[in-house]
Structures are given as structure tokens and as C-alpha cells.
Backbone as numpy.savetxt, mean C-alpha at the origin, in Angstrom:
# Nx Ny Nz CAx CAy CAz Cx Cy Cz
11.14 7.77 -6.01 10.65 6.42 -6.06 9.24 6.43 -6.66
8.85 5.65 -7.65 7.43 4.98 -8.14 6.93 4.20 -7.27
5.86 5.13 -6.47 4.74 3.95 -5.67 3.69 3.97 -6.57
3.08 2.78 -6.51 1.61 2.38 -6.74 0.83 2.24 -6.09
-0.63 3.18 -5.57 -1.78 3.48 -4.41 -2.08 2.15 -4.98
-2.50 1.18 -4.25 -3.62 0.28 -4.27 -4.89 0.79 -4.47
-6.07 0.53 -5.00 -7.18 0.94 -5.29 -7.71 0.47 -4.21
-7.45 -0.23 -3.54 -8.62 -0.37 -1.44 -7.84 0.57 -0.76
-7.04 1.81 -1.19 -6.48 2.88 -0.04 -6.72 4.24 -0.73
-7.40 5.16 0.17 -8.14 6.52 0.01 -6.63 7.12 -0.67
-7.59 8.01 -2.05 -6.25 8.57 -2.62 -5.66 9.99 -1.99
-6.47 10.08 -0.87 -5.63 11.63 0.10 -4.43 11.15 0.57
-4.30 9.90 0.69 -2.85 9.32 1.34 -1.63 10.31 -0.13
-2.03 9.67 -1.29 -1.18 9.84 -2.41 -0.50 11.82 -2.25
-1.26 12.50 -1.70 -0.90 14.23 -1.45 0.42 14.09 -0.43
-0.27 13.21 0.58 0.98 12.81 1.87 2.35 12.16 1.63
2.43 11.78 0.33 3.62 11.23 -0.03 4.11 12.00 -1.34
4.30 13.55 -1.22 4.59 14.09 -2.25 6.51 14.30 -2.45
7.28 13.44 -1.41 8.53 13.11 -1.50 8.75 11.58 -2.92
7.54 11.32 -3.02 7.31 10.44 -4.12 6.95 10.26 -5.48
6.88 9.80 -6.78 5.73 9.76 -7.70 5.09 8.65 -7.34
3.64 8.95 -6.62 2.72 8.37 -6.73 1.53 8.18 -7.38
1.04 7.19 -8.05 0.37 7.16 -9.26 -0.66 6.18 -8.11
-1.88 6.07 -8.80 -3.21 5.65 -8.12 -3.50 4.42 -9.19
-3.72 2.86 -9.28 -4.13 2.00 -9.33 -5.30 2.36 -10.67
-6.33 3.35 -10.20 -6.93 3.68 -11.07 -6.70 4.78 -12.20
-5.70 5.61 -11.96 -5.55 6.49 -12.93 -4.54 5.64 -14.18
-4.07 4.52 -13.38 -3.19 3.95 -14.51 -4.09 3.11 -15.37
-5.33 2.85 -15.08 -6.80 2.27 -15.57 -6.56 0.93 -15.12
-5.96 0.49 -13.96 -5.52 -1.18 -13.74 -6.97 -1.18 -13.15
-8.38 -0.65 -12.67 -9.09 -0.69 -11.76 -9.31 -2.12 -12.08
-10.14 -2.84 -11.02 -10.39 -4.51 -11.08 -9.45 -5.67 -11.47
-7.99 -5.15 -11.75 -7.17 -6.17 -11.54 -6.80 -6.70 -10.70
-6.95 -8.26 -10.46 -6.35 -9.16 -9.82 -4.94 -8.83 -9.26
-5.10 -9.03 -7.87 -3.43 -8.64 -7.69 -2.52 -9.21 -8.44
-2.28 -10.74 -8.20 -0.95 -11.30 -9.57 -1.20 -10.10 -11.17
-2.14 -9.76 -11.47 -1.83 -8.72 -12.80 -1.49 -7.46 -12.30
-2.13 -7.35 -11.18 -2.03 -5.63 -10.94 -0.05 -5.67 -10.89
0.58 -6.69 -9.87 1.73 -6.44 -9.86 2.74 -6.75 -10.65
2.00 -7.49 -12.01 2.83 -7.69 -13.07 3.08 -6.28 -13.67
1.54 -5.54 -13.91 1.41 -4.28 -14.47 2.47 -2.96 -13.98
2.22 -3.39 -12.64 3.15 -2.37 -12.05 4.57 -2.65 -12.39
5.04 -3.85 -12.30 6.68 -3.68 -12.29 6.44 -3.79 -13.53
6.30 -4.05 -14.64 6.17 -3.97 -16.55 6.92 -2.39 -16.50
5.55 -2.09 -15.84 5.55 -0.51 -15.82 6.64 0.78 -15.07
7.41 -0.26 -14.50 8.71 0.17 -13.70 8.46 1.29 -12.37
7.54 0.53 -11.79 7.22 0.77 -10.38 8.09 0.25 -9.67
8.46 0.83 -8.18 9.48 0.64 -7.27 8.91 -0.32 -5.96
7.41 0.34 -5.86 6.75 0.01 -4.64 5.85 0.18 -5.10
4.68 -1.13 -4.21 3.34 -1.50 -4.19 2.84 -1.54 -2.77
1.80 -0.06 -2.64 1.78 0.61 -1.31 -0.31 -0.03 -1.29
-0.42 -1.12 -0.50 -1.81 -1.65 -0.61 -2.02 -1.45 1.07
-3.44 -1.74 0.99 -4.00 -2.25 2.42 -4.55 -3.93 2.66
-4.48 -4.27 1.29 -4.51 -5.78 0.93 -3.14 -6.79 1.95
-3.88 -7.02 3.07 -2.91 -7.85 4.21 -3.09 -9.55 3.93
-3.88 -9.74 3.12 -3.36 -11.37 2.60 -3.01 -11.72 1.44
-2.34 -10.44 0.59 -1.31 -10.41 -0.30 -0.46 -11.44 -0.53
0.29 -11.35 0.81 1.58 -12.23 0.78 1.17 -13.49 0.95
-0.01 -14.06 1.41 -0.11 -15.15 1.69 -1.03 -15.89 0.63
-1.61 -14.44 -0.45 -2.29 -15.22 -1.65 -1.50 -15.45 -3.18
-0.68 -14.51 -2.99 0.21 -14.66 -4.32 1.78 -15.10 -4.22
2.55 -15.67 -5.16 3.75 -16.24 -5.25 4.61 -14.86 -5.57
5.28 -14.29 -4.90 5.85 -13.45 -4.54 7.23 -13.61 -5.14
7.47 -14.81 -5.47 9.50 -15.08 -6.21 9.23 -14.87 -7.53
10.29 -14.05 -7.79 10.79 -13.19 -8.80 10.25 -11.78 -8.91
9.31 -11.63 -8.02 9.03 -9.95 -7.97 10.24 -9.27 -7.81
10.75 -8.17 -8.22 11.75 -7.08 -7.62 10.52 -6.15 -7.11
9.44 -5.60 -7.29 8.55 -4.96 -6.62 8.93 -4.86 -5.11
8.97 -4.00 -4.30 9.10 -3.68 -3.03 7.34 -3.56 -2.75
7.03 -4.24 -1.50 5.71 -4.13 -1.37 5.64 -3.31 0.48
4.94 -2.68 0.41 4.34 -1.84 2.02 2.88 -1.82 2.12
2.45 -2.58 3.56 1.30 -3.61 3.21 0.62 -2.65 4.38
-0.45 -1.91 4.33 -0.69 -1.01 5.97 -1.75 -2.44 6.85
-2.18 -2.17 7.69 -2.87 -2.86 8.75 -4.33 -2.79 8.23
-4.76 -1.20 7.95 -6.23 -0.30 7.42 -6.39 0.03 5.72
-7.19 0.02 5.52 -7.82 0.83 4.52 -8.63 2.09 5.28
-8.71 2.29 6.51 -9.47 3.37 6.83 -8.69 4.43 7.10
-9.05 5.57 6.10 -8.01 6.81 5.64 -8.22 7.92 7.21
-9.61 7.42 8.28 -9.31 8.09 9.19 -8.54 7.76 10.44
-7.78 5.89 10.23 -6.87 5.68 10.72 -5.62 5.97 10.50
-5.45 5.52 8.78 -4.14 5.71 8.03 -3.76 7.55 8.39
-4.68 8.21 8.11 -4.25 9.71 8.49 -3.21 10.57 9.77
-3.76 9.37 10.69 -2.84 9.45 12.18 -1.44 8.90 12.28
-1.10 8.15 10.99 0.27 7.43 10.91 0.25 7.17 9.91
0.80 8.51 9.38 1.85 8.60 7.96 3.17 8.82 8.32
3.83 9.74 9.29 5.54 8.95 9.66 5.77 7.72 9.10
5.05 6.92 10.07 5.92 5.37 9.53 5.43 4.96 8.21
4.12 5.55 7.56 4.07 4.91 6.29 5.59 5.60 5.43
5.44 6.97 5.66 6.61 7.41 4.80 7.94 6.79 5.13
8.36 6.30 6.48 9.60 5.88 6.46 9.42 4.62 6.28
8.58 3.60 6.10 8.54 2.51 5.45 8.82 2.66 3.52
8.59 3.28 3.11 8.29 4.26 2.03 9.80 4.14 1.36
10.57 5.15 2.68 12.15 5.43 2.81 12.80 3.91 2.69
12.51 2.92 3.25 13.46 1.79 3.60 13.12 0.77 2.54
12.46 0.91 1.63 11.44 -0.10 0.84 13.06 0.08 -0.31
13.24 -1.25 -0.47 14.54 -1.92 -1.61 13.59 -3.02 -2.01
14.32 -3.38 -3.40 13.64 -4.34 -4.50 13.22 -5.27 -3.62
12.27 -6.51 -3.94 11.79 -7.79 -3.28 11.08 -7.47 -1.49
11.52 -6.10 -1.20 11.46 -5.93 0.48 9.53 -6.11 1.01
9.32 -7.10 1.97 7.87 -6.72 2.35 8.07 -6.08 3.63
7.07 -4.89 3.83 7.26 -4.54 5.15 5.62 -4.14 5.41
5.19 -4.16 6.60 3.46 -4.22 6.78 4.12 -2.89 8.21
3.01 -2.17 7.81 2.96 -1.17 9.01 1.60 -1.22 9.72
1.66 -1.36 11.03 1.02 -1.24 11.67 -0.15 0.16 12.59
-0.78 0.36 11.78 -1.66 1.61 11.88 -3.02 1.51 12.60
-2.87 0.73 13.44 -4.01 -0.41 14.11 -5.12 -0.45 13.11
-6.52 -0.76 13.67 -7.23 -1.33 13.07 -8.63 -0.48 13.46
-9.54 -0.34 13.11 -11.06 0.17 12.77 -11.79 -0.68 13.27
-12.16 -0.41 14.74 -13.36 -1.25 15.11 -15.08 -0.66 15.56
-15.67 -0.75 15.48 -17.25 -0.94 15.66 -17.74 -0.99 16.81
-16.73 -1.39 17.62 -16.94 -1.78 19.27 -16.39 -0.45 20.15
-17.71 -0.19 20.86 -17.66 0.70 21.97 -16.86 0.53 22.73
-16.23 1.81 23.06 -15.05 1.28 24.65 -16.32 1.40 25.92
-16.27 0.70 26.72 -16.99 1.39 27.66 -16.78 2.48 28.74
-17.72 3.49 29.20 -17.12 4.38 29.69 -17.31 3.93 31.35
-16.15 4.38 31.88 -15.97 4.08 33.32 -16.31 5.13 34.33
């Protein structure tokens, strides 16, 4: 399968998915494209899947007529994403034309737990 790294997700993920060809956002030189171009570029370009951390994707672009399969993570933070690559890869596995699926890899917060 052809994934496409989003350029907001650390490219150490791209080593972790070597059951894939994964190509990086920037090596294809799309850097600073607008998502509606980035995912024209990609499916032009006969990409399978569009693997972002961009979570208001779906709710900023018109999504009918994509065949693009999109896998949307929760983080951009590669020391969250690092702890849950299983489910990125089997999201990865289940991803068919038009499919959105968002994995949940919680989230990066700033806030102290307190200690008891």
C-alpha cells in the first residue's frame, strides 16, 4: 500500500511502517500544501492512504469523490504516537478506498498529575 506521512507527523513513524511504501509529504516536495491540494496531489499521484495528525480534516475539506483512504491519529506527538503503532498499523491494514478511520493515541498534555 502507498501511504502519504503528513508533514505535522514525525518521520520516525514512516521506519515503523516498513510493511508499507511510505513516502513523506516533504520528500514528494508537496511541503506547504493546503490539504484540498495536498490530497489531490496524493491521489494524482496514486496514493492509497493519507496517514495525517490533521483531526479537522474531515470537517474542513469536501471529502466526495476522494477514493483516498484517510487514517487521522489523535497526536502529532511522536513520543505519544511511538506507544501505539499496533493500531496505527492495523488501521493501516483495514484502510479501503474513501475509508476514514481516526485512531486514538490519546493526547499530550502540559498538566501535572498530582501526586498523592
Amino acid at each position: 500500500m502507498k501511504v502519504l506521512l503528513d508533514e505535522n507527523l514525525d518521520r520516525r513513524l514512516r521506519r515503523n511502517l516498513s510493511d508499507h511504501d511510505v513516502f513523506t509529504a516533504s520528500y514528494m516536495g508537496w511541503d506547504g500544501l493546503k490539504n484540498g491540494s495536498l490530497l489531490r496531489a496524493a491521489e494524482s499521484d496514486g496514493f492509497d492512504v493519507f496517514l495525517t495528525g490533521d483531526q479537522t480534516l474531515i470537517q474542513e475539506q469536501n471529502l466526495r469523490g476522494f477514493r483516498l483512504a484517510l487514517v487521522i491519529l489523535s497526536t502529532v506527538e511522536w513520543r505519544i504516537i511511538q506507544d501505539h503503532l499496533p493500531p496505527i498499523v492495523q488501521a493501516l491494514a483495514r484502510a479501503t478506498p474513501d475509508s476514514i478511520q481516526v485512531v486514538d493515541c490519546g493526547r499530550f498534555s502540559r498538566k501535572r498529575v498530582p501526586e498523592e
